[in-house]
C-alpha positions in Angstrom: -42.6 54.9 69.0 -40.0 57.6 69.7 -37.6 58.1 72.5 -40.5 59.9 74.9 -37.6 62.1 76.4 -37.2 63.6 72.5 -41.2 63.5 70.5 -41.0 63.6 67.1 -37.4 62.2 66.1 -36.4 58.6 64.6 -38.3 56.1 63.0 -38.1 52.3 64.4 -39.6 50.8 61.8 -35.4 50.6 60.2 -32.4 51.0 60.8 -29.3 53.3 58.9 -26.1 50.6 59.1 -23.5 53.1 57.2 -24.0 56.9 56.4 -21.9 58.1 53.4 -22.0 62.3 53.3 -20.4 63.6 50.8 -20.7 68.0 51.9 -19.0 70.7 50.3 -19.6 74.5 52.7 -18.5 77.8 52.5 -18.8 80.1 55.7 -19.6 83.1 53.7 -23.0 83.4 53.5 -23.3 79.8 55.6 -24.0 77.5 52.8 -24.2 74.0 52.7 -24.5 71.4 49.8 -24.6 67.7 50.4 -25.4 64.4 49.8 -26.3 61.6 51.8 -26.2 58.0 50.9 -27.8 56.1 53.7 -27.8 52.2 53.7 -30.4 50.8 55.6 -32.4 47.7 56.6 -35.9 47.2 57.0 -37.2 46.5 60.4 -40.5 45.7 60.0 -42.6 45.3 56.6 -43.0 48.6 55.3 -43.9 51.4 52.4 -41.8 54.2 53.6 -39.3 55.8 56.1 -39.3 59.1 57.8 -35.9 60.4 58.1 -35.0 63.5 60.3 -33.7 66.6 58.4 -34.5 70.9 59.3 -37.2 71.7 57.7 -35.3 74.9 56.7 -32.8 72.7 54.6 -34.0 72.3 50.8 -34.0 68.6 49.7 -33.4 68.4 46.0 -33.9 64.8 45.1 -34.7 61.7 46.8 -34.1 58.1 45.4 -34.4 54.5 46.4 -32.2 51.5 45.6 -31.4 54.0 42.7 -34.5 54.9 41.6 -36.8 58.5 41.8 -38.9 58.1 44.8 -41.6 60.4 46.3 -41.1 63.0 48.8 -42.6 65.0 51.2 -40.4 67.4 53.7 -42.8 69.1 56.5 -41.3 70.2 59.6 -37.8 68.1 60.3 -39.1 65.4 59.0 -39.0 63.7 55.6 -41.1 61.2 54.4 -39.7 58.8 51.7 -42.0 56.2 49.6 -39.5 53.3 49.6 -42.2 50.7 47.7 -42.9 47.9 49.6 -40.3 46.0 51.6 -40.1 43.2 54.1 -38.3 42.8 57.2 -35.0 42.1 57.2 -34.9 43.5 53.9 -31.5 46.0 52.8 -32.1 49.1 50.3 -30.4 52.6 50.0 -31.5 56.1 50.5 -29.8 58.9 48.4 -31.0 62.4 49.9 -29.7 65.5 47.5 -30.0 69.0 49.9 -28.6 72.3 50.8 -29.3 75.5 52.5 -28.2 77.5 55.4 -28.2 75.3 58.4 -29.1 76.7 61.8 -29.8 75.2 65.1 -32.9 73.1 65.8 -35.2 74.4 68.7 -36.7 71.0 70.5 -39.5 72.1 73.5 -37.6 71.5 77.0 -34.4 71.5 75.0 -33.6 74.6 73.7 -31.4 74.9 70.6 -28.8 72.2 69.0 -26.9 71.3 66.3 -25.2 73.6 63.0 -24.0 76.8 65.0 -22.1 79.5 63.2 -19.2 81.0 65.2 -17.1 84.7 64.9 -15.6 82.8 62.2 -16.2 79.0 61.4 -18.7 76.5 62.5 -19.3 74.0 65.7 -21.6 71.6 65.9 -23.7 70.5 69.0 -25.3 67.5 68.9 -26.6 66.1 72.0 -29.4 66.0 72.3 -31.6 66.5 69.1 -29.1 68.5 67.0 -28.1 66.3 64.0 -30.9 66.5 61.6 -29.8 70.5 61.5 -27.1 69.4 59.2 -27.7 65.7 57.3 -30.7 63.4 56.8 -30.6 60.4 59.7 -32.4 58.5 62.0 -32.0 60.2 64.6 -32.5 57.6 67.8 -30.0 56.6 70.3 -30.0 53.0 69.8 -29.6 53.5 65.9 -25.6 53.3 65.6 -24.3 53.6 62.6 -20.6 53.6 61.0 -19.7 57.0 58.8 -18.0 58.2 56.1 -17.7 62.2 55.3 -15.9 64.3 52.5 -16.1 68.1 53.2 -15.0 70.4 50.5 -14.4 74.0 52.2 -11.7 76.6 51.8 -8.3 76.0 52.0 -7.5 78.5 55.1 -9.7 76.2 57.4 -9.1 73.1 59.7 -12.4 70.1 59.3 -12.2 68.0 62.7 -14.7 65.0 62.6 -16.0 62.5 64.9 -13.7 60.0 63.4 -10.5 59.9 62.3 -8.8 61.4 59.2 -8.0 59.5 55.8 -6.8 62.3 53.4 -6.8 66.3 52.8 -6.2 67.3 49.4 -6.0 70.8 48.4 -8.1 72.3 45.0 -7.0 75.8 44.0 -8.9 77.1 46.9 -10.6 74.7 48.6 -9.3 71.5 50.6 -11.0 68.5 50.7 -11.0 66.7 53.8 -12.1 62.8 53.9 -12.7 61.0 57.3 -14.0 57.3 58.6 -15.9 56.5 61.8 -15.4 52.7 61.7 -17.0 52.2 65.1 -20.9 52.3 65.5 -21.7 56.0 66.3 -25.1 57.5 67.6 -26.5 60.2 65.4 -26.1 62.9 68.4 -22.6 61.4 68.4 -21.6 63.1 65.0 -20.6 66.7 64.8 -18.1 68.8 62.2 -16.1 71.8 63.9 -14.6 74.2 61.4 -12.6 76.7 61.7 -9.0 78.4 61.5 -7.0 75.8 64.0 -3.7 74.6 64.6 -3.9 70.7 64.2 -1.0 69.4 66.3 -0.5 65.8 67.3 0.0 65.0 70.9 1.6 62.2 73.4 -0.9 59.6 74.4 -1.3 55.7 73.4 -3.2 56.2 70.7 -3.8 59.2 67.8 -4.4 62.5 69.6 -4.8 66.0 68.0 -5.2 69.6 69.5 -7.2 71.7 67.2 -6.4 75.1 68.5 -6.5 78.9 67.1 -2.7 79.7 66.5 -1.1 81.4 69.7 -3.4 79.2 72.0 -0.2 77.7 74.0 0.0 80.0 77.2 0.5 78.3 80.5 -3.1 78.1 81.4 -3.9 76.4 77.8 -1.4 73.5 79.3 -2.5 73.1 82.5 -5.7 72.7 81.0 -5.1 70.5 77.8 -1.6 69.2 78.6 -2.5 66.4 80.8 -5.0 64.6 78.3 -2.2 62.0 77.0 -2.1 61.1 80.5 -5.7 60.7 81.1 -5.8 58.8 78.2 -3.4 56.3 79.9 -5.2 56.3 83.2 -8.9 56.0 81.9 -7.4 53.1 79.4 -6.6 51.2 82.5 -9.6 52.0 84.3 -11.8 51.6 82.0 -10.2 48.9 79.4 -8.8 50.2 76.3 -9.8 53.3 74.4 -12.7 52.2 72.0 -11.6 54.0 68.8 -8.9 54.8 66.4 -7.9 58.3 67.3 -8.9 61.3 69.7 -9.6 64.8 68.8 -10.0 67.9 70.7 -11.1 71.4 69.7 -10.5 74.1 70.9 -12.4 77.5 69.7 -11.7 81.0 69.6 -15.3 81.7 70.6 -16.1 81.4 74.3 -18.6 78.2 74.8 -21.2 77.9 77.9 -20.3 74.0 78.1 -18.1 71.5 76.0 -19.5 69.6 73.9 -19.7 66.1 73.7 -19.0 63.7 70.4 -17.5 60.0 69.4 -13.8 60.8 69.6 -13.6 64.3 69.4 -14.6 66.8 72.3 -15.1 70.7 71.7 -14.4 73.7 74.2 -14.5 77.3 74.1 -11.0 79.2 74.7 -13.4 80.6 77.7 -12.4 77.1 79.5 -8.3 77.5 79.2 -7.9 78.6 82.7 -5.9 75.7 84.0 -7.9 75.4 88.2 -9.7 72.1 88.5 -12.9 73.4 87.1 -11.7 73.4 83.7 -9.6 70.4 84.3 -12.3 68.2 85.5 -14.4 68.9 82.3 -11.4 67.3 80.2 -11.7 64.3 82.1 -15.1 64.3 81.8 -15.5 64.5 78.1 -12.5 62.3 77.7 -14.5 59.9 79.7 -17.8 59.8 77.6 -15.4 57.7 74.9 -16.3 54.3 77.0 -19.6 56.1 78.4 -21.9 57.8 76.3 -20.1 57.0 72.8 -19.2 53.4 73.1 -21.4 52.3 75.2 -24.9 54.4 74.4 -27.6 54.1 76.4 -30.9 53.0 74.5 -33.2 55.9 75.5 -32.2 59.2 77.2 -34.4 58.2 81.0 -30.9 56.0 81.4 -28.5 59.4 80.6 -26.8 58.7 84.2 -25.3 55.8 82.3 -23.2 58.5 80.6 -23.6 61.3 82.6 -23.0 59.3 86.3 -19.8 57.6 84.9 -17.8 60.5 83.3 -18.7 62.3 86.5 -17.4 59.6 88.6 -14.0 60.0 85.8 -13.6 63.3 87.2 -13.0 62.3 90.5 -11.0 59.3 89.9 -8.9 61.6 87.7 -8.5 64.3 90.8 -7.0 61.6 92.9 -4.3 60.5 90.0 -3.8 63.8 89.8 -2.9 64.4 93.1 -5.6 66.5 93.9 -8.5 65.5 96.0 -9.2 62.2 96.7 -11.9 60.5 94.9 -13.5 59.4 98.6 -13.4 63.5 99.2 -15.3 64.8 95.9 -17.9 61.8 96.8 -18.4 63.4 100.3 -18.0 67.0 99.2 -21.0 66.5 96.7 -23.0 64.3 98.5 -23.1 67.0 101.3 -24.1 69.2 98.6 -26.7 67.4 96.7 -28.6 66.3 100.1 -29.1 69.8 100.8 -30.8 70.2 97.3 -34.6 69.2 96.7 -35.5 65.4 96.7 -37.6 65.4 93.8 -35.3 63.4 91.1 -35.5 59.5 90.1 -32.2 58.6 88.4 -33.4 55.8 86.5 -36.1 58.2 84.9 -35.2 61.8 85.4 -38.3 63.4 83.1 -36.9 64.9 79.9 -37.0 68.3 81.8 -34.4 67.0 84.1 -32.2 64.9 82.0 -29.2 67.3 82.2 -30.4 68.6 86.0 -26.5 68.5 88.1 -27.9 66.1 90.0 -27.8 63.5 87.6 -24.2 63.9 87.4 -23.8 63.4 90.7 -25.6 62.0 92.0 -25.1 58.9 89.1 -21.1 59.2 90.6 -22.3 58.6 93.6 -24.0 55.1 92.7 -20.9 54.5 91.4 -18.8 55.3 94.4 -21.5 53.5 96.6 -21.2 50.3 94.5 -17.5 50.5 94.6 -17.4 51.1 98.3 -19.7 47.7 98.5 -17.8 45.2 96.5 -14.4 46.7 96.6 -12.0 48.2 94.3 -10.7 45.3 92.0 -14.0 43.5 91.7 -15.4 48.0 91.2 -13.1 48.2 88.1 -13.5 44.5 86.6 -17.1 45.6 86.7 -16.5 49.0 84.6 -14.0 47.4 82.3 -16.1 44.1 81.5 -19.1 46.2 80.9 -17.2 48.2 78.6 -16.1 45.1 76.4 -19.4 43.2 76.6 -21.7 46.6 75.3 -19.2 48.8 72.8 -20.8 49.6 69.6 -24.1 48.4 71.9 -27.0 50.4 73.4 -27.9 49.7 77.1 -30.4 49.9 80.0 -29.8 50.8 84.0 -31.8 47.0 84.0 -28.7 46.1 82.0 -26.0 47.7 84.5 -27.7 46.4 87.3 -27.8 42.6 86.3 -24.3 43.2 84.7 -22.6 44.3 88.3 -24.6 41.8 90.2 -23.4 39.2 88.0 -20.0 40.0 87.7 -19.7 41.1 91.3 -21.6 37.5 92.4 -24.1 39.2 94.4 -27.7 40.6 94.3 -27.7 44.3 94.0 -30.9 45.0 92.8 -32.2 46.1 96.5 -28.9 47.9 96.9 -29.3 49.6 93.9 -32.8 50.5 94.0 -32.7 53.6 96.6 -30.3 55.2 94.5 -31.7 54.6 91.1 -35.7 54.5 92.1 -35.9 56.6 94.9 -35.8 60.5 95.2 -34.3 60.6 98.8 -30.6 60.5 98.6 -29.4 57.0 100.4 -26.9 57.8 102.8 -23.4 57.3 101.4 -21.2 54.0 102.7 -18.3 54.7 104.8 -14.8 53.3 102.9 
């Protein structure tokens, strides 16, 4: 059965452990050649998989454990014969394709994934937009590690969701080689390319600034400059950041909303204004490293688990700051979001509300509820711990809920439940 939120993607009957894409594009034109090498492992007994892949993407061959295998490609959905195997059972899927690759249309969720730019390529993801550019299962409890070689010409910058091995030049062409070592969602895995600056930056681990050349004026820095430093503060918060290195992108193109991926995060130059709008959105995709991209929620109904907690970054990261305190953004918005309908279960939004503002907040303000009820060292022992016990893992609000009452020593499910359950905003605990 398939995440209800998103019909019609992922297949439970296996699981990818290790995708191997091996991609070679030119912008001109927008073509993409590839191959995918997908190691997998058998679930249940079965005869075939169904991987996700655009339908508008031309598969050219198809084999199994190195041999021929049949085919069929309707929709965004391919169907391989694997022959029979049993559960438990490990066997590899070699998927030849190319095309033009566009963005996939999902009902309720408009368009995702392979986007052409003015001049270059982004790639959004989240939620259903990773089959518009290589063959997976896409499902949010299917993590996988990577491995991607992109050939494309030399006067272009590659950024991956994972950190860089090599780039080696070819008469015109450079090819770029990067790992993801850490289990990564499917969603999770995006390319940006483009004409960037790739500068490293101060923070405690790896950090680059892709940016179009002449991108440095003082509102670029007050929006970007302080990221080392939320690095720091969320790796003390939060427990230490999860991967090997951090990239973000910057494009020349103006962007309606960064975008979201497993070490790397993408905005528009449109967001370089430096006031605490911008700002906050740094911090918040920052923040999705521990929640969202270490720790994945198993299906999308428990999104506050990312959405809530880079939300409640924000405002931990306004107080640092020396903005407003995080006890003032929690009032400000709960103000706000009690003069909004009542009509939205956080545990179990509906997939029409899954990105719905109130999510955000109104996940933060759990948060800052909770904190406010078992206090501020036993708050962050909670976040950190939960962090350690579920990286590379895929979670439940069940999960949260039995991990804070647990760590915390004390039953929380009927202080949780108005906020989670119920539509009526609970009223929010004085400090």
């Amino acid at each position: 059965m398939s995440d209800p939120y998103l019909p019609g993607h992922g297949d439970r009957s296996f699981s990818v452990t290790h995708y191997e894409l091996d991609l070679g594009y030119r912008p001109q034109g927008n073509r993409l050649t590839g191959q995918a090498t997908l190691s997998c492992t058998a679930r249940a007994d079965l005869n075939h998989v169904v991987l996700d892949l655009a339908g508008n993407l031309d598969v050219a061959k198809v084999s199994v454990a190195a041999a021929p295998a049949r085919h069929t490609h309707r929709g965004n959905r391919l169907r391989v014969q694997t022959g029979p195997r049993h559960a438990g059972e490990e066997f590899t899927v070699v998927v030849k394709y190319g095309g033009a690759p566009r963005p996939i249309n999902a009902p309720g969720h408009g368009l995702a994934g392979w986007e052409e730019l003015t001049d270059g390529v982004i790639v959004a993801g989240q939620p259903h937009g990773a089959p518009s550019w290589f063959p997976c299962n896409d499902r949010l409890d299917d993590k996988a590690t990577y491995a991607l070689e992109l050939s494309a010409p030399a006067d272009y910058h590659v950024s991956f969701s994972g950190t860089q091995r090599s780039c080696e030049r070819s008469g015109a062409s450079r090819r770029w080689r990067f790992e993801q070592s850490a289990p990564m969602a499917s969603y999770l895995a995006t390319v940006q390319i483009g004409r960037y600056r790739a500068q490293p930056q101060p923070g405690p681990v790896p950090f680059i600034l892709a940016a179009p050349e002449g991108a440095a004026d003082p509102a670029f820095e007050a929006t970007f400059g302080d990221t080392g430093r939320m690095l720091d503060f969320f790796s003390d918060r939060f427990g230490p950041y999860p991967f090997e290195s951090y990239t973000t992108v910057v494009t020349e193109d103006p962007l309606d909303i960064p975008l979201e991926s497993q070490s790397l995060s993408t905005f528009g130059s449109n967001f370089a204004t430096g006031d605490w709008e911008a700002v906050r959105l740094v911090a918040h995709e920052l923040a999705h490293s521990w929640f969202g991209n270490a720790v994945t929620c198993a299906a999308w109904q428990h999104i506050w688990l990312h959405e809530g907690f880079a939300c409640y970054a924000e405002w931990l990261w306004s107080q640092e700051a020396g903005l407003k305190s995080t006890a003032e953004r929690a009032a400000h918005h709960h103000a706000r979001l009690r003069a909004l309908p009542q009509d939205l279960v956080l545990s179990d939004p509906g997939a029409e509300m899954m990105f719905d503002d109130r999510v955000y907040k109104r996940g933060a303000l759990t948060l800052h509820a909770l904190r406010m009820r078992v206090g501020d060292e036993v708050f962050f022992d909670i976040l950190r711990s939960w962090v350690r016990a579920h990286t590379a893992g895929s979670v439940t609000t069940e999960d949260f809920v039995a991990h804070a009452s647990r760590v915390s020593g004390q039953p929380l499910a009927d202080f949780f439940r108005p906020w989670l359950e119920q539509r009526a905003l609970p009223p929010l605990p004085a400090p």
